[in-house]
C-alpha positions as CSV (number, residue, x, y, z in Angstrom):
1,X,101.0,89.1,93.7
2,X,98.9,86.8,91.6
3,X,99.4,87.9,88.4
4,X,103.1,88.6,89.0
5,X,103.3,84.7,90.1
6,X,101.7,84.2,86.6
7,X,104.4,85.7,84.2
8,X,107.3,83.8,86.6
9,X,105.2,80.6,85.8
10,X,104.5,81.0,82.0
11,X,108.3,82.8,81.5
12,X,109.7,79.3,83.6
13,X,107.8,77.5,80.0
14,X,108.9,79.9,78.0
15,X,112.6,79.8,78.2
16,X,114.1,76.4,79.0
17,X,117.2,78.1,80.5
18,X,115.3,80.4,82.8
19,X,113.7,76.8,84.3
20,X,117.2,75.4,84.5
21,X,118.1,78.5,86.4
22,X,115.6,78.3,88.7
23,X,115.9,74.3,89.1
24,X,119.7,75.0,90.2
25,X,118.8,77.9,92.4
26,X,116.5,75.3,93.9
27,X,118.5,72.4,94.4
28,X,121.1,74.8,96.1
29,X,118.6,76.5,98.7
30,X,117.6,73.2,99.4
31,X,121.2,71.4,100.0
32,X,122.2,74.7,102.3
33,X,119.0,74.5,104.3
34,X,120.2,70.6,104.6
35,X,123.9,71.0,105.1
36,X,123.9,74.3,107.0
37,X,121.2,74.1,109.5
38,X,119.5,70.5,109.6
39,X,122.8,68.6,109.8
40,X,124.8,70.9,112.3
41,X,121.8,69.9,114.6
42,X,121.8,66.0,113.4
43,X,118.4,66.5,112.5
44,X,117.1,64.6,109.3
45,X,115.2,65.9,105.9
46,X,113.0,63.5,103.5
47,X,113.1,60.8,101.7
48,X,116.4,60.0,99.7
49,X,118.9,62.7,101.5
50,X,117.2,62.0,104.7
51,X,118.4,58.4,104.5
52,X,121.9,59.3,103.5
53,X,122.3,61.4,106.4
54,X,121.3,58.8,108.3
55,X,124.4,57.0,106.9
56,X,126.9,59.8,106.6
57,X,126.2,60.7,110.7
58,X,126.9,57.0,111.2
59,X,130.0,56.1,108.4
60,X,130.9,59.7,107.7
61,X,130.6,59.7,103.9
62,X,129.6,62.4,101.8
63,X,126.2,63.0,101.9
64,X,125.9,64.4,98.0
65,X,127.6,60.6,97.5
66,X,125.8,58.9,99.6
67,X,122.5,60.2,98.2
68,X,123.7,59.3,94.4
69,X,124.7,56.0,95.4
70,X,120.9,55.1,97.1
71,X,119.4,56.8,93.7
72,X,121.4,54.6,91.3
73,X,118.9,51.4,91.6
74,X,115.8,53.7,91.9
75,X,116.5,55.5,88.4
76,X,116.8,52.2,87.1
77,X,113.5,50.8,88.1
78,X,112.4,54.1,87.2
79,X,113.5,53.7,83.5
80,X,111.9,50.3,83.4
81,X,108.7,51.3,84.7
82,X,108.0,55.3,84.0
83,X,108.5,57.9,81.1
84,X,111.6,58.2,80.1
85,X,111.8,62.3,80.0
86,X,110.5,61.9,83.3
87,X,112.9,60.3,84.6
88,X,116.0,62.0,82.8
89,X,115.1,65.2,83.7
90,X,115.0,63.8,87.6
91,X,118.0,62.2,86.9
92,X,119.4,65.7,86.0
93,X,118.2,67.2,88.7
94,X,119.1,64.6,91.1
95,X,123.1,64.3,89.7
96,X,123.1,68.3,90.4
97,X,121.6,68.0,93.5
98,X,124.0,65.2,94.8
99,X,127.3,67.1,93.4
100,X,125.7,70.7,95.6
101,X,124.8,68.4,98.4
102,X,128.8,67.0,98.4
103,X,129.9,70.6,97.7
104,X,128.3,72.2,100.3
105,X,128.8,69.8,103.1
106,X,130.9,71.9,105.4
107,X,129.0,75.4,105.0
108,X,127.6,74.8,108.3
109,X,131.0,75.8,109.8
110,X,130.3,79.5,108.7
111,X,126.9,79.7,109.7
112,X,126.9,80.9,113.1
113,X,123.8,79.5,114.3
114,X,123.9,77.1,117.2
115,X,120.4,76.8,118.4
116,X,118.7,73.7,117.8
117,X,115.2,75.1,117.2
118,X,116.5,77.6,114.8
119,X,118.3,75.4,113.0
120,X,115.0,73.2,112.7
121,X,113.1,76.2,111.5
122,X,115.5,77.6,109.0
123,X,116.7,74.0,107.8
124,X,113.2,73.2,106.9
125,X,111.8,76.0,105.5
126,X,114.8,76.5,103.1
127,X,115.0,73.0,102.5
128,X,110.9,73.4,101.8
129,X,111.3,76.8,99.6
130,X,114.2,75.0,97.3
131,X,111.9,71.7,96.5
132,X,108.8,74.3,95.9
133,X,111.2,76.2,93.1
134,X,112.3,72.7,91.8
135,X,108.7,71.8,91.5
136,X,107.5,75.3,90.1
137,X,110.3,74.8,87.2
138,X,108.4,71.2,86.5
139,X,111.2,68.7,87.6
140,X,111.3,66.2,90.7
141,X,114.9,65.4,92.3
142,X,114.0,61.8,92.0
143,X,114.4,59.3,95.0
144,X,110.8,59.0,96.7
145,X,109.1,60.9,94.1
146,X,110.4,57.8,91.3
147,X,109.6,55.0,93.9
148,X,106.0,56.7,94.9
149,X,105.2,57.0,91.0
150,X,105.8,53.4,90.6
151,X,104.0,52.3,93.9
152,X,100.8,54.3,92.5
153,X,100.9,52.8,89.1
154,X,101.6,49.2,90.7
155,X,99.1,49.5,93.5
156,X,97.0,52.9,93.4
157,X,98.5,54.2,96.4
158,X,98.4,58.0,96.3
159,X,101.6,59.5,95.8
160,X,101.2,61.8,99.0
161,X,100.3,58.4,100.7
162,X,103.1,56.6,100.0
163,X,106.1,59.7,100.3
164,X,104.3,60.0,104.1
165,X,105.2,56.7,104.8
166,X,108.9,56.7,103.5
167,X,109.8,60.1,105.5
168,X,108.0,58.2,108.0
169,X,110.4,55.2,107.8
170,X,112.9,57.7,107.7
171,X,112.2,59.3,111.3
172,X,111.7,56.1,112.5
173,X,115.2,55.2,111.6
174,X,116.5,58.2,112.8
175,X,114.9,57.9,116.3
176,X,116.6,54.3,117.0
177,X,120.0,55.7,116.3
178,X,119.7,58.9,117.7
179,X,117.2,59.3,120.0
180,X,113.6,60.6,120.2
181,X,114.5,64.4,121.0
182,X,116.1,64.6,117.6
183,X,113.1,62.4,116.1
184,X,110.5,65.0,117.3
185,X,112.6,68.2,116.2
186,X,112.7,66.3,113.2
187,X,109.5,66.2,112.3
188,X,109.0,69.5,113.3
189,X,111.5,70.5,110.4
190,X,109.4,68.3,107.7
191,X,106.1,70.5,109.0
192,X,107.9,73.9,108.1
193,X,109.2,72.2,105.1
194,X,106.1,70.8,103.7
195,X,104.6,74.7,104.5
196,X,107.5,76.5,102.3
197,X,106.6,73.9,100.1
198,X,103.2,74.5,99.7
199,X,103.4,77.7,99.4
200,X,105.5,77.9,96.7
201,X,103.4,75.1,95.0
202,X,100.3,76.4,95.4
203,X,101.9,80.8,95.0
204,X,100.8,80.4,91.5
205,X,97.3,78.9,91.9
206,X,94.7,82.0,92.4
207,X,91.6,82.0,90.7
208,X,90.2,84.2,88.3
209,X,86.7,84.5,86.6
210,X,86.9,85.3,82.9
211,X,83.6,87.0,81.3
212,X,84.2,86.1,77.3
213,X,81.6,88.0,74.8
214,X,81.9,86.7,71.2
215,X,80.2,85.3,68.5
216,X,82.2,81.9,68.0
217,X,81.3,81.1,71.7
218,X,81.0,77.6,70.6
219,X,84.4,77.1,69.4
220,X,85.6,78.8,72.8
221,X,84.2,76.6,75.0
222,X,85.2,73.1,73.6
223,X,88.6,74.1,73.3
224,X,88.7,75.4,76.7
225,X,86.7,72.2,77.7
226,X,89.5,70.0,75.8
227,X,92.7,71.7,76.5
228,X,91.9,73.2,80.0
229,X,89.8,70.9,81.6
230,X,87.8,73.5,82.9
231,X,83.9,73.5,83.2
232,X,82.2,76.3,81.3
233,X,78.7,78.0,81.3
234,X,76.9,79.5,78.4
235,X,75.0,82.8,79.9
236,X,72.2,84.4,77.7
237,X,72.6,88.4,77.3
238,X,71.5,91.2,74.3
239,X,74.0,93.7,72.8
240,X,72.4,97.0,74.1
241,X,73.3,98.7,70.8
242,X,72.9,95.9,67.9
243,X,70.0,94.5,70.4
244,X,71.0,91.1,69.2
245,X,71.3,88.0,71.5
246,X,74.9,87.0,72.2
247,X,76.2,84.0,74.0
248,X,78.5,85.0,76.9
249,X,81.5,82.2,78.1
250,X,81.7,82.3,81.5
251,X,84.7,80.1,83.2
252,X,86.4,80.1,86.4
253,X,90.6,79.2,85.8
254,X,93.9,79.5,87.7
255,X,96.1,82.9,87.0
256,X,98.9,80.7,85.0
257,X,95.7,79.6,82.8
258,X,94.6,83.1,81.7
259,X,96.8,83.6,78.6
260,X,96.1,80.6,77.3
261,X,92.4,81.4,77.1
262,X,93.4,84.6,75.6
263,X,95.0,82.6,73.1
264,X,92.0,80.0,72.6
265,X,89.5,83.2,72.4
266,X,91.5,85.4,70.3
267,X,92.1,82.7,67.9
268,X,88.9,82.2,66.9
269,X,87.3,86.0,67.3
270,X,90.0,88.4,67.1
271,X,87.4,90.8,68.0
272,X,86.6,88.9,71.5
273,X,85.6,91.1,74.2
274,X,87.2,89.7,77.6
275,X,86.4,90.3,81.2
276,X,89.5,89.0,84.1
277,X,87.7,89.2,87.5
278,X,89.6,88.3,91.0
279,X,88.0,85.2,93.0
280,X,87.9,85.7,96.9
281,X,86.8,82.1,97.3
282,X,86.2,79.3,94.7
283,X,85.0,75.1,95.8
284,X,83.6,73.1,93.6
285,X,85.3,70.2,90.5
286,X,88.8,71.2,90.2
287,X,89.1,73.4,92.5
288,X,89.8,72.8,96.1
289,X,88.6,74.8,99.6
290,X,91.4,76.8,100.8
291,X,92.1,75.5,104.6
292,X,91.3,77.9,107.2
């Protein structure tokens, strides 16, 4: 599963239309877990589209409008204040995502599902599952994401912080309009969301050891060091034939991060001898405990 999660990841940096692919495929799963299940039960999602379904339950317009209208003053302080790729590639994303969400307004009419909880479950986690694929393809839909990025450069709030508080805000708002029934399905939706999420997110993050035997195990180890960020460990061992001492790198690195160590260690001993190992459990810097 790991390594098959690998070769999606490095292909999505490979081919920039194979990311754009995905990023669409996203944005849709998302807007049908929103239109399809969430609003048919007047439930609410995050941030940005949450608070334009606030609106389009109480006015009645288009949600995909609605939801470009509230970005419009957020890209701009996001051009004034962020990197400008970033935020063109949100804007992308988030122009695409308003035109699906406006497209796809009335699918909930052929959905046949008319239970509330179900359309809590399914509404989140597809809503969760198309963000993850956004965010696996390296793009944000803008919105909260933009406004959290400038609150943490402004103030140091973290990021994770700050977007708790806005969906927050949103729920709140949701709760005085339509009572607290629908505020606590709601936020049963954003906790299966923010699961689907995670596990996309985190579907491509398993560990792997990597035994590295070469004689330029210098060279190895700083650019792993500089372009990796990951700690390495010199271990002391004897070539059983040549009885010479040899240097062995030992480092512990994501799946996505194996070929470019090949890379790094093939460049500078084509005759490297390496060792890919599968992790159980890894704590420690830059790496965190899996929850139980």
């Amino acid at each position: 599963m790991g390594g098959f999660m690998s070769q999606v990841r490095d292909r999505l940096k490979e081919h920039p239309s194979l990311r754009m692919a995905t990023m669409v495929l996203g944005l849709s799963i998302s807007a049908v877990g929103v239109n399809g299940f969430l609003r048919q039960a007047h439930l609410l999602s995050g941030g940005v589209t949450g608070l334009a379904t606030v609106i389009n339950y109480l006015t009645g317009v288009n949600v995909g409008l609605m939801t470009f209208l509230i970005n419009v003053p957020i890209f701009i302080l996001g051009f004034i204040y962020l990197k400008k790729d970033f935020c063109i590639m949100s804007m992308i994303n988030m122009i695409i995502y308003s035109f699906i969400l406006g497209m796809t307004q009335n699918v909930g009419g052929i959905i046949p599902v008319h239970d509330m909880f179900l359309q809590t479950i399914f509404g989140g986690f597809l809503n969760g599952l198309g963000i993850g694929l956004v965010f696996r393809a390296r793009a944000s839909t803008g919105g909260t994401d933009i406004l959290c990025a400038i609150i943490k450069m402004k103030s140091n709030v973290e990021i994770k912080n700050s977007n708790f508080a806005f969906n927050v805000g949103v729920v709140m708002v949701g709760t005085a309009f339509f009572g607290l029934t629908l505020g606590l399905y709601t936020l049963i939706g954003f906790y299966v969301s923010s699961l689907a999420l995670g596990f996309i997110k985190d579907a491509m993050n398993y560990q792997k050891s990597l035994l590295i035997i070469t004689d330029e195990p210098e060279k190895i180890a700083k650019d792993i060091m500089r372009d990796l960020v990951r700690g390495v460990t010199f271990l002391n061992a004897e070539g059983a034939y040549t009885k010479k001492p040899k240097k062995i790198v030992y480092t512990v690195a994501l799946t996505s991060e194996i070929p470019r160590i090949k890379d790094i260690a093939f460049r500078h001993d084509k005759k490297a001898f390496i060792s890919v190992s599968d992790i159980t459990e890894v704590k420690g810097r830059g790496f965190k405990a899996k929850d139980i």
